[in-house]
VMD Tcl script that draws the C-alpha trace (Angstrom):
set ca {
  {70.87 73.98 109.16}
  {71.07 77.08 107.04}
  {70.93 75.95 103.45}
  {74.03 75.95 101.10}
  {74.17 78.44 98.52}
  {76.12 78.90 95.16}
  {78.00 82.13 95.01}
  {75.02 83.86 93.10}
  {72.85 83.24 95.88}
  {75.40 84.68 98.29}
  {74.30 87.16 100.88}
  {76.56 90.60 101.60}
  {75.99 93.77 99.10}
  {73.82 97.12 99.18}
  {73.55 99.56 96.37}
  {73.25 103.48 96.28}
  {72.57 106.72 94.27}
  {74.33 108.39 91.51}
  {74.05 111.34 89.65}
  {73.05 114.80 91.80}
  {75.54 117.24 91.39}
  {77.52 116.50 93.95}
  {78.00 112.97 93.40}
  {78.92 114.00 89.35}
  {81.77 116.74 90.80}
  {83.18 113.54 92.90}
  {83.16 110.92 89.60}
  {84.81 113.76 87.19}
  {86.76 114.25 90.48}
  {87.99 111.06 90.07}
  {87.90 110.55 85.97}
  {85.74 107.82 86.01}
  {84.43 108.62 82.48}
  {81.01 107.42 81.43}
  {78.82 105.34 83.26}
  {78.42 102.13 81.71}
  {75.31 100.76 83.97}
  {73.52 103.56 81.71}
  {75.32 104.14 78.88}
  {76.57 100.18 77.93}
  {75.42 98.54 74.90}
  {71.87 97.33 75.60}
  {72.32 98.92 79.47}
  {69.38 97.42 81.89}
  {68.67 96.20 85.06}
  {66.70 93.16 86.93}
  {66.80 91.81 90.49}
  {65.44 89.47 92.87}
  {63.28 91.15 95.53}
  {63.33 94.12 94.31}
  {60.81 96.55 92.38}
  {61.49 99.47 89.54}
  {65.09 97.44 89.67}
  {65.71 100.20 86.88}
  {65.75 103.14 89.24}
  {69.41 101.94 90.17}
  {70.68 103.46 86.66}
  {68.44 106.41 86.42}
  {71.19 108.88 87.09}
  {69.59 110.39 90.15}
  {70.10 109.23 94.28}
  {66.98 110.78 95.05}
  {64.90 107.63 93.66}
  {66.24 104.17 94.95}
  {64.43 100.60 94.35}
  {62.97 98.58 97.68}
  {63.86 95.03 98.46}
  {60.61 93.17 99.78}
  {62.64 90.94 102.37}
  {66.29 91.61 104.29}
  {68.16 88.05 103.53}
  {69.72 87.26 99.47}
  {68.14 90.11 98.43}
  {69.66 90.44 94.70}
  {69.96 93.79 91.84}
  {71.57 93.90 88.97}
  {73.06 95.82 85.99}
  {73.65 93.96 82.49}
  {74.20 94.51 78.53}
  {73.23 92.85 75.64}
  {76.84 92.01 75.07}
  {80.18 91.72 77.79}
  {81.71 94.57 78.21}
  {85.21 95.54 80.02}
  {85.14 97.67 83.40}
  {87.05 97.73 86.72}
  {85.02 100.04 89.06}
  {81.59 100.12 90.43}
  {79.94 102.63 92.41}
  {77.38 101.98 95.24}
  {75.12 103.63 96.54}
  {72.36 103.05 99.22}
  {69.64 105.31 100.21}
  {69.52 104.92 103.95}
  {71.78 103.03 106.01}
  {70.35 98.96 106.68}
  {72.65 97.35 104.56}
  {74.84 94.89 107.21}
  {76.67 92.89 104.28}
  {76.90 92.61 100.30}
  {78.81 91.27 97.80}
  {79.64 91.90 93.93}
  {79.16 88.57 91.78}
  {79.57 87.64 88.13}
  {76.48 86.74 86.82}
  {78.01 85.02 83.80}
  {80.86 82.63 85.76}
  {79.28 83.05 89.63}
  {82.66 84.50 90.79}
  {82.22 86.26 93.56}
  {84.57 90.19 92.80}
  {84.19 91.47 96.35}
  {82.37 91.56 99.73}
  {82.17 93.64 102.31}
  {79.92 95.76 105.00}
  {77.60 98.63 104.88}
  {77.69 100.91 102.08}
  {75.62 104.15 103.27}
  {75.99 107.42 100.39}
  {78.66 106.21 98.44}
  {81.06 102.98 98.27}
  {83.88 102.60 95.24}
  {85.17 98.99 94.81}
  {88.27 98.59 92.25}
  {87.86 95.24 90.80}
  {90.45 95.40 88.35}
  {90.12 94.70 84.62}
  {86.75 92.43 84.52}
  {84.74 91.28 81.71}
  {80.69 90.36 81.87}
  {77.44 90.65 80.75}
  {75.97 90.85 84.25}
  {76.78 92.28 87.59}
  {74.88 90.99 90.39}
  {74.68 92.77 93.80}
  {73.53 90.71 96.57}
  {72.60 92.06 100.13}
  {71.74 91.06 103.56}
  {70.56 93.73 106.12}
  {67.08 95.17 107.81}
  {64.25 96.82 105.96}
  {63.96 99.02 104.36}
  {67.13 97.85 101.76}
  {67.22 100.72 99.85}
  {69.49 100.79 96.04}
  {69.73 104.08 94.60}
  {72.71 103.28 92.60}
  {74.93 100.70 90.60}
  {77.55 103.18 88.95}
  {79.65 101.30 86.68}
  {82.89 102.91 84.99}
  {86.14 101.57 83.02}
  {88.05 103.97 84.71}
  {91.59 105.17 82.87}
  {94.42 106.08 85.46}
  {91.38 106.90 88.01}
  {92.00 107.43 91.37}
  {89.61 105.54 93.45}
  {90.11 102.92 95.74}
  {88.73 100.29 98.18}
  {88.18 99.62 101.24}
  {87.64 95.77 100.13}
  {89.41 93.06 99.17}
  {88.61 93.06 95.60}
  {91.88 92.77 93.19}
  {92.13 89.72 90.72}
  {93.43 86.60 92.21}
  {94.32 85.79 88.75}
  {97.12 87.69 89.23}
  {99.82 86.46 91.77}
  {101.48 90.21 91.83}
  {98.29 91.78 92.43}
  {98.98 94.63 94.95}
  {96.38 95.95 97.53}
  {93.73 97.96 97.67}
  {93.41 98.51 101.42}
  {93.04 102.16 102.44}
  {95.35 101.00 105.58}
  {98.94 101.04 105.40}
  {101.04 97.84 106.71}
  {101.64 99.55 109.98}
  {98.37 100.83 110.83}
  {95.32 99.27 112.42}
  {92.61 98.15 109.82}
  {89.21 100.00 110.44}
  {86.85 98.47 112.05}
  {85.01 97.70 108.19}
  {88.37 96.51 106.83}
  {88.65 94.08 109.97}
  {85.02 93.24 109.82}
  {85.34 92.25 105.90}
  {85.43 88.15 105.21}
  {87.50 87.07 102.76}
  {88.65 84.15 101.46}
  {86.74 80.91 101.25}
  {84.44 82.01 104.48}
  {82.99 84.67 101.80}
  {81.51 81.38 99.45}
  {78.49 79.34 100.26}
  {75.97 82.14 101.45}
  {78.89 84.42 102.96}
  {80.04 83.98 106.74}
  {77.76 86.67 109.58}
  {77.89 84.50 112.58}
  {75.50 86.04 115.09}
  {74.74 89.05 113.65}
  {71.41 90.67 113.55}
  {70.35 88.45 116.66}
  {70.21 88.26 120.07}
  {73.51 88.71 122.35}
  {74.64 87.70 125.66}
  {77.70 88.33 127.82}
  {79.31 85.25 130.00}
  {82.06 84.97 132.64}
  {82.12 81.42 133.10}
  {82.07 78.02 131.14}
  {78.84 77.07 133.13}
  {77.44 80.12 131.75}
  {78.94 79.59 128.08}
  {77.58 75.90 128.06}
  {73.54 77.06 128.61}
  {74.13 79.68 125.85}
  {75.16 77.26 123.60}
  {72.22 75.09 125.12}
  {70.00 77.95 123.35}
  {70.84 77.47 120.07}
  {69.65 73.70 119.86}
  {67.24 73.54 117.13}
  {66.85 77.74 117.35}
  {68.03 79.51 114.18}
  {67.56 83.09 115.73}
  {71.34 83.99 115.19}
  {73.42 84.76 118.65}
  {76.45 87.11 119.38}
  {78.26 85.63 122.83}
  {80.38 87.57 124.63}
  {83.12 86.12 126.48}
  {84.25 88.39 129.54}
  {86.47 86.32 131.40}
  {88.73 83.20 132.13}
  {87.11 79.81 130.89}
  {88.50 76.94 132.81}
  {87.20 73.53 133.27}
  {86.84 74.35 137.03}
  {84.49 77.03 135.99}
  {82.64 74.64 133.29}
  {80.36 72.38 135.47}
  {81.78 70.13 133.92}
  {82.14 70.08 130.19}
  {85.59 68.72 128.78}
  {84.95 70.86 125.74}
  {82.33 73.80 124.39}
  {80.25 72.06 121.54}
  {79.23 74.39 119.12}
  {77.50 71.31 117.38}
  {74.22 70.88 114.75}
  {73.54 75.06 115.26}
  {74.12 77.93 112.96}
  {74.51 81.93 113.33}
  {76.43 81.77 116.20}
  {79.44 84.25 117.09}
  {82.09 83.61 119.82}
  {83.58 86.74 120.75}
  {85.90 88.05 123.63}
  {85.82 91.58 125.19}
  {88.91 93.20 125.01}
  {91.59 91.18 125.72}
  {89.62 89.28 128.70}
  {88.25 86.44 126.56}
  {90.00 83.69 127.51}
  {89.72 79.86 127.51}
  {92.59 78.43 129.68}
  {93.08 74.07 129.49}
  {89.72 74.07 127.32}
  {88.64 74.29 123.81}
  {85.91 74.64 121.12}
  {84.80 71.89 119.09}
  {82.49 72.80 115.91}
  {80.82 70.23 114.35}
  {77.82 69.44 112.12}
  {77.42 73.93 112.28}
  {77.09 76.27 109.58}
  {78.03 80.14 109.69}
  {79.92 80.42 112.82}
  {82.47 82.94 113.93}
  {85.07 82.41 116.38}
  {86.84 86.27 117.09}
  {89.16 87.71 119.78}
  {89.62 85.18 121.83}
  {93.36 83.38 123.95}
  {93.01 79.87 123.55}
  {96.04 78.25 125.52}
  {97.14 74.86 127.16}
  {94.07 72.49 126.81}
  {94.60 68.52 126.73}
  {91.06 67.49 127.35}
  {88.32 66.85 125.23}
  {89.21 66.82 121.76}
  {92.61 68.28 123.18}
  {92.61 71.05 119.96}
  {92.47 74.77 120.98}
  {89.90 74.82 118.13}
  {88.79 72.11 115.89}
  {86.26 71.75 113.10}
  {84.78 68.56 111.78}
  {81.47 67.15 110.10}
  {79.80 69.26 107.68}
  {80.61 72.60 109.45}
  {80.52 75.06 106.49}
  {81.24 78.66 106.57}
  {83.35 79.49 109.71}
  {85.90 82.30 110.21}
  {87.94 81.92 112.42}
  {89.59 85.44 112.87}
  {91.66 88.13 115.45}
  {92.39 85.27 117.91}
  {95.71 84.22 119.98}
  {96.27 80.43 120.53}
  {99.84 78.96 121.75}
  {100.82 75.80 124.27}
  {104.72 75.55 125.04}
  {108.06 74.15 123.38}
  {108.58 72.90 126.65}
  {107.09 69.72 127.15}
  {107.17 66.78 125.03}
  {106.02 67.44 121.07}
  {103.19 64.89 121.81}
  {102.11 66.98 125.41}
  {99.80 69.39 123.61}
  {97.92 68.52 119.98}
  {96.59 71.27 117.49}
  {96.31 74.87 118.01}
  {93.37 74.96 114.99}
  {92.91 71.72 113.45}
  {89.67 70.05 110.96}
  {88.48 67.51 109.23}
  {85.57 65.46 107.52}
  {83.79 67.33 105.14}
  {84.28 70.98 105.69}
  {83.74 73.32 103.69}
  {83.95 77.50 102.95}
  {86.29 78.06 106.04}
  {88.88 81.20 106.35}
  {91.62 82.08 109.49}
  {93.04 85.52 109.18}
  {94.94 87.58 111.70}
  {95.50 85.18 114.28}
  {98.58 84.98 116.56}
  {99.43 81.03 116.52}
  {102.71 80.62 118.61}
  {104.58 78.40 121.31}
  {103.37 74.88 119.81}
  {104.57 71.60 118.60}
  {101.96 70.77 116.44}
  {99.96 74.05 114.85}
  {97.32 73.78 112.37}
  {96.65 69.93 110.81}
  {93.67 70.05 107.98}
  {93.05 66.32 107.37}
  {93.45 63.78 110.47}
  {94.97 61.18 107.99}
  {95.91 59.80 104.63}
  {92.46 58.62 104.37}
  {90.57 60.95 105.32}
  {89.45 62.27 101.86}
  {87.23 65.30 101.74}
  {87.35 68.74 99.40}
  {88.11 71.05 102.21}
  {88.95 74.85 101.27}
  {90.68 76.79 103.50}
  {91.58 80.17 103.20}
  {94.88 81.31 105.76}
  {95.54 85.12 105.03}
  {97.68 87.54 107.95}
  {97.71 85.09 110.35}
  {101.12 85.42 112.83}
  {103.36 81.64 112.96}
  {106.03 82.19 115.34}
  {108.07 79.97 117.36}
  {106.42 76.33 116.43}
  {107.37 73.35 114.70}
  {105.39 72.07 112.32}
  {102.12 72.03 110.04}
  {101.68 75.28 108.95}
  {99.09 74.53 108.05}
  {99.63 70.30 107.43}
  {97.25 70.03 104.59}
  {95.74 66.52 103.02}
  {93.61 66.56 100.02}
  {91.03 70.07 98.99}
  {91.78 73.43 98.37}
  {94.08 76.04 100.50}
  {95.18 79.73 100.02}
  {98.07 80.29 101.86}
  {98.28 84.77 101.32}
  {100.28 87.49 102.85}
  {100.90 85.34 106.96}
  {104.26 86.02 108.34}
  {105.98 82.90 109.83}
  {108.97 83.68 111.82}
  {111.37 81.01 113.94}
  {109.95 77.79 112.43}
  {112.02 74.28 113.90}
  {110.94 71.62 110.95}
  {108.50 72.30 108.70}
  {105.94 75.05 107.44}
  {103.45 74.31 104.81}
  {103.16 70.94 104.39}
  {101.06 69.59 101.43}
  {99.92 66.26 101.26}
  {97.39 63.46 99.59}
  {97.04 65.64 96.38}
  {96.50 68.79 97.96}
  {95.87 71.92 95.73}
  {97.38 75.19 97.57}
  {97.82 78.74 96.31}
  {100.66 80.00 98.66}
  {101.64 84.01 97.31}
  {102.87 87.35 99.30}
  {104.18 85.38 102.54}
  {107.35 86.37 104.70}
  {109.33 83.58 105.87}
  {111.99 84.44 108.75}
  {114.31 81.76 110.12}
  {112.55 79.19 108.98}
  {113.45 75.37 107.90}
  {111.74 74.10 104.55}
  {109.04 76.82 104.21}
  {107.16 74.55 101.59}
  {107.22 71.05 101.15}
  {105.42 67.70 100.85}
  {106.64 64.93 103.30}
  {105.30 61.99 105.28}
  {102.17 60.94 103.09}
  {101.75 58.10 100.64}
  {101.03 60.83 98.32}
  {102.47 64.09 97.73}
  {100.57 67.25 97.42}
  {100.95 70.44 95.40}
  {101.40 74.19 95.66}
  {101.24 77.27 93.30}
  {103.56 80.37 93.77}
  {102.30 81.58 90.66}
  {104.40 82.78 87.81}
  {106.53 84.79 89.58}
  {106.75 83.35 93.14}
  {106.17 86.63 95.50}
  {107.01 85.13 98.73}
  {109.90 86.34 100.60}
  {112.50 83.88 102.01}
  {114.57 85.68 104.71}
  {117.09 83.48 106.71}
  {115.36 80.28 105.38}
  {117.19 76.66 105.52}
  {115.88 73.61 103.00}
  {116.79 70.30 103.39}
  {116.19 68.21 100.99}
  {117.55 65.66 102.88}
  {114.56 65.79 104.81}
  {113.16 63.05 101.79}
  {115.84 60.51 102.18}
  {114.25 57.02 101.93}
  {110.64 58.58 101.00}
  {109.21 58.26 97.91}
  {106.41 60.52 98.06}
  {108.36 63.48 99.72}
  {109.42 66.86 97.73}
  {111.21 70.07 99.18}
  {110.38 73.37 97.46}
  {113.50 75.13 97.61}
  {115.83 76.73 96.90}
  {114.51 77.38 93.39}
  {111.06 77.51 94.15}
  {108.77 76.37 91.35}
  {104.67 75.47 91.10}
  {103.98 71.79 90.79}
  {100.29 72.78 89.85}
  {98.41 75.78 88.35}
  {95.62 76.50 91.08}
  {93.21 80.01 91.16}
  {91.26 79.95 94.65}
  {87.67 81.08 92.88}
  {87.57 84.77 94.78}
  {88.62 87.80 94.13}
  {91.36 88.74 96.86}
  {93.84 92.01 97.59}
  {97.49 91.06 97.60}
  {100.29 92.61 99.86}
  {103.88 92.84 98.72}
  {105.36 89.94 101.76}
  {107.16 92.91 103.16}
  {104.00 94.85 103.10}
  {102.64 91.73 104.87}
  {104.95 91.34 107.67}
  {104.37 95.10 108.74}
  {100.51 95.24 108.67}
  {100.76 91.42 110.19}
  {102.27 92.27 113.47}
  {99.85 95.19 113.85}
  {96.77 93.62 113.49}
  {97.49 90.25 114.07}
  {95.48 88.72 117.58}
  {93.33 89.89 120.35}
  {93.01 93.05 121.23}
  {93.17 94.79 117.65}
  {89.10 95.35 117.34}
  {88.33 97.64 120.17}
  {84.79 99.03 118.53}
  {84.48 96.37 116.44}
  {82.19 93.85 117.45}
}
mol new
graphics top color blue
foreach p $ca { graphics top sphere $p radius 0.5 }
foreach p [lrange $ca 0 end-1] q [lrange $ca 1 end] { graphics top cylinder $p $q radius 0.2 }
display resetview
């Protein structure tokens, strides 16, 4: 398995050039002011895998600084003392960067992450303080740097393309180049964020070998590939996966592998009465894919459980029925054991009974994070997500016609929950049916909206450990998730949501 990494050994960032004359017209442009990678107290430069590491704060894009490998390859910018900035510039020479990501040297915070960076790429941190930038990249040789522009930019115009605004602040406000009702580009969509972005950073199968299958029986020997091969794989699904198709497997075991993406062409990736089951697998990605009506194997549209670290599970559509009995179907996405680093954005989760449980039970006690950011509830009942023990960021989903219960957290649970629109739904945040309650944090102004909502707080009669949020909704604990992250206003949220939001939405893309 593909060893765990801290945050400063994450891989996903390229640098660039700087100063011809062109680039200098587009920083005054922009009123930048003085570049601080050359100009800051004690400025310098080291790096990991790279030589003449000070050629990246020369001041010129025509000389850059080689990497001597393609994986964790690491540059950096520093001062003999911290000083205050909120916007680098990056700048590659060439075009092999896949992935990178901005770090804190000093704290190991990861800023941003995205991929590619080509001529030029401005990230808006906000207002951060260091002695230390680190820029970490993954990609094919040559990995060219040219630049690390760094500026404390005053009233300055430029902008992001990545998630990259403070999560210390709960009324942070994007920095997406797409407006709520327009599709992301395909680098927005392709950016992880979240949790999936920790631990060595979340590619799947990229960079490797793909394949294209039609039927389960097919799916089942490309997963048969992967057994003890790390060469990462990209597998297309072009089709309807049934069991009848399967030769028959109850389930698709994406088990003790890494670098492996699931992905569905168009809108024809479908798996119809059968699931996938992740366990024991490291850097997975599960992306535009239906997942509908499956009661075999381990009955979940999608479940994760032990060890699986850094999975995203992203752009998909999973429902059941209200129709049947609330015991018929189990979990759309459900996990447990001792996962780690995992984040679900822009899915469609509808139609279902029971939605998204992250602990099977009171005693199952693990330090899961999850990140869930612009995923679409709509029409279920419950566990939203249902959420024992770890970490969870709950950011800028839109949950609309909910029967019982949303968010439920539970056994001590820590959960950032900020810039979400709730629509006709019943007790949006709550603790309930655990021998131990859990906790939330709305921040210190709570920036969810609550449109057409209903609590009960009847719902804890004759429960000790049971608390409703509402209607004055409070935190019960202070919690930071430990990544930067871009913040929609909830109505903001709701828009861009039901855009982007499930299959279909990445034509180009993958």
């Amino acid at each position: 398995m593909r060893a765990i990494k801290s945050p400063k050994g994450i891989a996903t960032i390229a640098a660039l050039a700087l100063i011809n004359l062109m680039s200098l017209n587009a920083v005054h442009a922009q009123n930048l002011g003085s570049n601080l990678s050359i100009t800051g107290p004690g400025a310098g430069a080291d790096g990991s895998g790279f030589s003449d590491t000070k050629l990246v704060r020369d001041g010129s894009t025509s000389t850059y600084t080689q990497a001597s490998g393609t994986t964790n390859q690491r540059v950096s910018v520093k001062w003999s003392s911290a000083i205050n900035f909120n916007t680098v510039v990056l700048r590659e020479s060439g075009s092999n960067v896949a992935n990178w990501q901005l770090v804190n040297n000093d704290t190991g915070a990861v800023l941003a992450t995205g991929s590619g960076i080509g001529a030029a790429r401005t990230v808006n941190l906000g207002a951060v303080n260091m002695k230390k930038l680190n820029l970490i990249v993954n990609g094919s040789s040559p990995l060219r740097m040219a630049e690390i522009e760094v500026y404390n930019a005053s009233g300055s115009s430029a902008s992001s393309s990545v998630a990259s605004s403070s999560s210390n602040s709960s009324s942070s406000s994007s920095s997406s180049s797409t407006s709520s009702g327009s599709l992301m580009s395909c680098q927005e969509a392709n950016t992880v964020r979240g949790f999936a972005s920790l631990g060595g950073g979340t590619t799947g199968g990229a960079g490797g070998t793909s394949v294209t299958v039609t039927t389960g029986a097919q799916l089942v020997t490309a997963l048969a590939s992967k057994k003890n091969n790390t060469t990462p794989i990209k597998i297309y699904v072009n089709g309807t996966i049934t069991p009848a198709n399967s030769a028959g497997a109850t389930q698709f075991d994406i088990k003790d592998m890494e670098n492996v993406s699931i992905l569905g062409v168009g809108t024809n990736g479908i798996f119809d009465g059968i699931g996938l089951n992740i366990v024991r697998a490291d850097n997975i990605i599960v992306r535009n894919i239906v997942v509908r009506y499956n009661r075999i194997g381990q009955k979940d549209g999608i479940s994760l459980d032990g060890n699986s670290t850094n999975v995203w599970i992203d752009h998909n559509e999973l429902y059941n029925s209200l129709n049947v009995g609330k015991d018929y179907y189990d979990e759309l996405i459900s996990g447990k054991g001792e996962i780690d680093n995992i984040t679900l954005s822009y899915n469609y989760l509808h139609d279902s009974w029971k939605t998204s449980l992250w602990g099977s039970s009171d005693t199952n006690a693990y330090e899961r994070r999850i990140t869930f950011h612009h995923n679409r509830f709509e029409n279920v009942n419950s566990r939203l997500p249902l959420f024992r023990f770890g970490q969870g960021h709950v950011f800028n989903n839109y949950y609309k016609n909910v029967l019982e219960t949303a968010i439920n957290s539970r056994m001590g649970a820590r959960i950032r929950i900020d810039g979400n629109y709730f629509e006709n739904v019943k007790n949006p945040i709550l603790s309930k049916d655990s021998s131990q309650i859990g906790y939330w944090d709305v921040g210190s102004s709570d920036t969810n909206v609550y449109s057409g909502v209903t609590w009960e707080p009847s719902t804890c009669d004759g429960e000790s450990a049971c608390v409703v949020a509402g209607p004055n909704v409070g935190s019960t604990v202070n919690y930071t998730p430990p990544y930067s992250y871009s913040l929609m206003s909830a109505s903001a949220a709701r828009a861009h949501v039901l855009v982007n939001a499930g299959v279909g939405k990445l034509k180009g893309c993958l």
